[in-house]
C-alpha angles and dihedrals in degrees: 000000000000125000126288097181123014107188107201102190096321112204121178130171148133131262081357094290093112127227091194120051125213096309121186130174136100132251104209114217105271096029126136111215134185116199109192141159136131132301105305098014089127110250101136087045084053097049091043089065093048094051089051091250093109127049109212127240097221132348125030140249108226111212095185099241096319109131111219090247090073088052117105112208129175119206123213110267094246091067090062117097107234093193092057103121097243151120124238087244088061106047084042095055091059081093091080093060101101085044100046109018126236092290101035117131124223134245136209088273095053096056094051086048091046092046095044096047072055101056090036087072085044085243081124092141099033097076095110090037118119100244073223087078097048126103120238090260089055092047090053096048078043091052087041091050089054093050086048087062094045087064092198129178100219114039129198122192129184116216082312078170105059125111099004132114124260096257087056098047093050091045095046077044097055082056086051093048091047088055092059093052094054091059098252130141119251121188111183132178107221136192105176109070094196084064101042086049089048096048118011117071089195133049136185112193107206123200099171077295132037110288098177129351119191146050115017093234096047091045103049103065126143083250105041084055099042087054087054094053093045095047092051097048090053096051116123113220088190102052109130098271116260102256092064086051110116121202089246092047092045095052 
């Protein structure tokens, strides 16, 4: 397998005070990848750089060619504005974008993709409905039947599985297994273990830097995660950011 990522001192932040510290490692292509650690540890602001959304500070994360518009990334729900006037078809068919343009029409063969991205998340009914009326579980099939019509390659999904019942997360998790079967490559930010060690072979445990990279079992230790914990609690948002760090000041 070659490399789908290739993280060289990452380093990612805001206002130049960093939320991911100097991470290197490499996702091969194919690979299915939680990312987890506690609250802060900067996982969203991880994903974010890899979708484009994020300069780095420092380092680089090397996509192998792949430009960030064939990326498929899935925010987490709370980012979407409900009150947006728009279907679900609609907001569903954005999708399409890198395919057809902003102002690209759609054919006959769009709408049956689009209908049938729909009626894959079991959401076949809902397609004139406000996403504004829709439960969290229905967002989340909505947001899964978008990333369905991107057809990436390389898919990046924030806690896709938070706040929504049991059916909707082994359903959205079937999708996830089908993508990796695909041999595509699946990166998700996960909060519940028992579902990372049921479903994910690899594992990187983030603390605002990497704590542990490498095979679920082996990662997700009680001390592995205590040091996490710990790590994170301790972290100084107002530390002087990195790039005034000089080597004397960082020893």
């Amino acid at each position: 397998m070659s490399a789908q990522i290739t993280f060289r001192d990452l380093t990612l932040g805001y206002e130049r005070h960093p939320a991911v510290h100097h991470l290197n490692g490499t996702v091969e292509e194919g690979a299915l990848l939680a990312v987890v650690g506690p609250n802060g540890a900067g996982k969203s602001t991880l994903f974010r750089g890899i979708a484009g959304l994020l300069k780095p500070l420092s380092g680089s994360a090397d996509l192998a060619g792949l430009d960030p518009r064939h990326i498929a990334y899935l925010p987490q729900s709370a980012d979407i504005d409900r009150d947006f006037p728009i279907s679900v078809f609609d907001f569903v068919a954005l999708g399409l974008w890198r395919r057809k343009g902003a102002f690209g029409g759609f054919n006959a063969a769009d709408r049956k993709s689009i209908e049938a991205a729909i009626t894959t998340v079991g959401l076949s009914g809902f397609e004139c409905r406000p996403i504004g009326t829709l439960s969290g579980g229905q967002m989340q099939r909505m947001l899964f039947a978008r990333v369905i019509l991107q057809n990436a390659r390389l898919i990046v999904l924030d806690e896709p599985f938070n706040a929504i019942d049991t059916k909707t997360a082994a359903d959205l998790m079937m999708l996830v297994r089908e993508w990796h079967s695909e041999q595509r490559t699946v990166l998700a930010a996960l909060h519940d273990f028992e579902q990372v060690r049921a479903n994910f072979p690899e594992t990187l445990l983030l603390a605002r830097t990497p704590v542990a990279w490498g095979a679920t079992r082996e990662v997700l230790t009680a001390d592995n995660l205590a040091r996490a914990l710990q790590m994170c609690e301790a972290f100084d948002d107002a530390a002087v950011p990195c790039a005034d760090v000089k080597p004397s000041q960082a020893a």
